[in-house]
N, C-alpha and C positions, 0 to 999 in steps of 0.2 A: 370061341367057336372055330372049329377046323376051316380053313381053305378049301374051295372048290378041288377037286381032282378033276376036272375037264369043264368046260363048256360047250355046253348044245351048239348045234349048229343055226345057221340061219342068219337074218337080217340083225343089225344090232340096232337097238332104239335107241334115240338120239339122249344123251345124258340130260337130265334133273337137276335146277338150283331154285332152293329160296333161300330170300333171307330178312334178319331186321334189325336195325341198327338205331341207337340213340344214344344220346348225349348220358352222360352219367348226372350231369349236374346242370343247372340251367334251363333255356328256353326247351320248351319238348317237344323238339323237333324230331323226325324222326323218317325213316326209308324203309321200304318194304317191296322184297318183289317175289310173289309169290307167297307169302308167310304164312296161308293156312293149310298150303298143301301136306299132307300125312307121308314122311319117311320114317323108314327104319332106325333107329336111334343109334345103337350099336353103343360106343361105349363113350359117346356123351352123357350119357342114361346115368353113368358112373356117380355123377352131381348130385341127381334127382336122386339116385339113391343114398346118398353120404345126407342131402336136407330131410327125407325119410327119416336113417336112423337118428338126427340130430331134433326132429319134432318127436320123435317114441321117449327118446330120453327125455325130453323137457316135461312130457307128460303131455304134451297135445294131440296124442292119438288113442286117448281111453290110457293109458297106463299110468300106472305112479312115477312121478319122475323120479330122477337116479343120475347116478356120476357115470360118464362113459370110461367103458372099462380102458386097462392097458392093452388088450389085447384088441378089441375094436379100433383103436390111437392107431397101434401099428399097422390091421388092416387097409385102414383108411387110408394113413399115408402110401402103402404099397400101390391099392387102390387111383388116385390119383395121381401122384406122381410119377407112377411108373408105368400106370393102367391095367393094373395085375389083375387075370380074370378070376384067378381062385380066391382074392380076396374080395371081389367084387360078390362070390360068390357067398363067400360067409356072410358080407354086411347087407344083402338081399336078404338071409337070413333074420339077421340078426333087424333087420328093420319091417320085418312080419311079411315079406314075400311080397307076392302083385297086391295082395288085399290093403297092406300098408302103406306100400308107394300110392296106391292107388289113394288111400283117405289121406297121404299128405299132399300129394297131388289136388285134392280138394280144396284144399288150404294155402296151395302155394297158388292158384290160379292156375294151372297147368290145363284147363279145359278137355285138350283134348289130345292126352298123351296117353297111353293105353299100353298098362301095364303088360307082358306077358303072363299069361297065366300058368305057363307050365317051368315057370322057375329060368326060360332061356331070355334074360334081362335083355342083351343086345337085339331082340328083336320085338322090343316094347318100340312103340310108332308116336313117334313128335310130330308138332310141326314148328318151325323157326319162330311164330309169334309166345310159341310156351314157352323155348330156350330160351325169348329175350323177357317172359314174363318171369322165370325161374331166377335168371339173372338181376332184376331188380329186386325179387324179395332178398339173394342171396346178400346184396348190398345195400338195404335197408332203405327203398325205394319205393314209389308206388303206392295204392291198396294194400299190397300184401307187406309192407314196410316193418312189420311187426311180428310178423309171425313166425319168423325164426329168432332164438332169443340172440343177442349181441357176440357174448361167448360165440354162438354155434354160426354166425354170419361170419365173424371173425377166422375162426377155423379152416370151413370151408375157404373160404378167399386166399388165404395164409397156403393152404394146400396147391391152388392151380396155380400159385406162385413161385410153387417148387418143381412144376413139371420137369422132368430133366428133356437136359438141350436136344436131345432127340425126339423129341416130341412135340417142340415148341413151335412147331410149321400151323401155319391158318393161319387164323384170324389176327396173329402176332403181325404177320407181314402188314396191316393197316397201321401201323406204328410208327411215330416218327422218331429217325434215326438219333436225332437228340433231344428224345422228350423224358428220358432216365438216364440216371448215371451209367459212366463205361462198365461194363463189366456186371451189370446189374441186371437178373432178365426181365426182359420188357413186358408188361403186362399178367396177369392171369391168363391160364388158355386150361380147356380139354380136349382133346382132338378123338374122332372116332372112324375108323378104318374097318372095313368088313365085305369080302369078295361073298356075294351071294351064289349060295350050290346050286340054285337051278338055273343061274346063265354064265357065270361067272365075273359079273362083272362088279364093280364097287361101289361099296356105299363109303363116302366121304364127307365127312361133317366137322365144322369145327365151333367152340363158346367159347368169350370169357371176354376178355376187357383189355382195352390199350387206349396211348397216350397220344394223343396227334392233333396239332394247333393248340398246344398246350391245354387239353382238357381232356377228361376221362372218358370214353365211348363203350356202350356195348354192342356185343357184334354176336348175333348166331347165322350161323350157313351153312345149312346143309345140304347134300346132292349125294344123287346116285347115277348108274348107268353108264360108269366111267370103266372103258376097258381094260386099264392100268392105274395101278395107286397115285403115279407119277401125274397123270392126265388129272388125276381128280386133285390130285393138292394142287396144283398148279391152279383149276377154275376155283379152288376156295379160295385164295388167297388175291386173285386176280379179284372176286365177287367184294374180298374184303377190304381192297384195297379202295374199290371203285365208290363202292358206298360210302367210308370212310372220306373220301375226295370230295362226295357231293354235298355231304353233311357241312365238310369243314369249308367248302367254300360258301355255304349259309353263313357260317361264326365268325369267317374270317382266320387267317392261318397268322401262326408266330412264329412256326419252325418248316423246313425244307419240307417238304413232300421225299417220300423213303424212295430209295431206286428200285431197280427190277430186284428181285428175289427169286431163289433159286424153288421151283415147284416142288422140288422133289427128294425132300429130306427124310431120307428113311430111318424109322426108329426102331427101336427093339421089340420082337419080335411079339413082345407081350403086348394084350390090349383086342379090342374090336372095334 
């Protein structure tokens, strides 16, 4: 989606965070501040639609299943990794549009994440407890533990593992700095960026999973209302960091607590 060309004038409303967090593995403990409030998804959504086309394929959405094409594969990686919107746009497609996210949405427990109906994906509306529900099914967790098949959990996961380094701001920052090998990137993440036309200010969200006190964590955080990109990754990862701190001093810590991290790592230019 294009960039504001100006913003309205007027008072600015104070910027939007929730979020929710849990252990991957263990006692299910768990953080939540704010987690059922409705944002704009933008291109976290990216997930929800890559588990979409992966439930059509399996045949869990009325169709015959079937092998995902090559051309889908390539999609998808563009899609994730890079946050590519035109391929976001083909596997929207290719996963039967809002109707289909929509009934896998059903399936994944996503309650209350709503689909767009006019084909403009990043303005389908989450909220952080669907992120961290989306997130257990994608890793074979939960109720919904089952309902993506292993292959298609696998994949997905495999995918927000390759984010490239430009992108790998959020939720990564609750990571401890030697909970993976050197040189190895920390965690899964999707991140989602999108300056809204009618004030111009930003929607800033981040999913996906990291290592800290030696144990696997999920994390969703979303916010809006943030006057620059920089101001909003800076309260993701600040939100990420803090949750991840309160959880691990429940579990008990094995490794350093990570330092300050820089808010504002800008990525290429693809993505919402």
């Amino acid at each position: 989606m294009p960039p504001d060309a100006a913003r309205r004038p007027g008072p600015v409303p104070p910027a939007r965070l929730s979020l929710a967090a849990q252990p991957l593995e263990g006692a299910p403990e768990s953080v939540a501040r704010g987690a059922d409030e409705v944002f704009v998804a933008a291109s976290v959504m990216k997930v929800h639609i890559l588990a979409a086309l992966a439930l059509r394929v399996q045949g869990a959405l009325g169709r015959r299943a079937r092998e995902v094409t090559a051309q889908e594969r390539a999609w998808a990686a563009a899609m994730i990794e890079r946050s590519d919107n035109a391929a976001a746009n083909a596997l929207w497609q290719a996963a039967g549009g809002a109707a289909g996210v929509t009934a896998a949405g059903r399936l994944l427990g996503t309650a209350r994440t709503r689909a767009a109906p006019d084909g403009r994906w990043g303005l389908s509306t989450t909220t952080a407890a669907d992120q961290l529900a989306l997130l257990r099914a994608v890793h074979g967790r939960g109720p919904r533990r089952e309902v993506l098949a292993p292959w298609a959990r696998q994949w997905v996961r495999h995918l927000m593992g390759r984010v490239v380094p430009g992108q790998r701001w959020g939720v990564t920052a609750a990571a401890d700095p030697c909970a993976e090998a050197p040189g190895v990137p920390q965690g899964e993440v999707k991140n989602g960026w999108l300056p809204r036309t009618a004030t111009g200010l930003w929607v800033i969200s981040s999913v996906g999973r990291v290592t800290a006190a030696g144990r696997p964590w999920l994390l969703a955080v979303l916010s809006d209302g943030h006057t620059t990109r920089q101001e909003g990754v800076a309260a993701v990862e600040r939100a990420a960091r803090d949750a991840v701190r309160g959880l691990t001093d429940r579990a008990g810590r094995d490794c350093r607590q990570p330092g300050p991290r820089s808010g504002g790592a800008a990525g290429p230019a693809a993505g919402v």
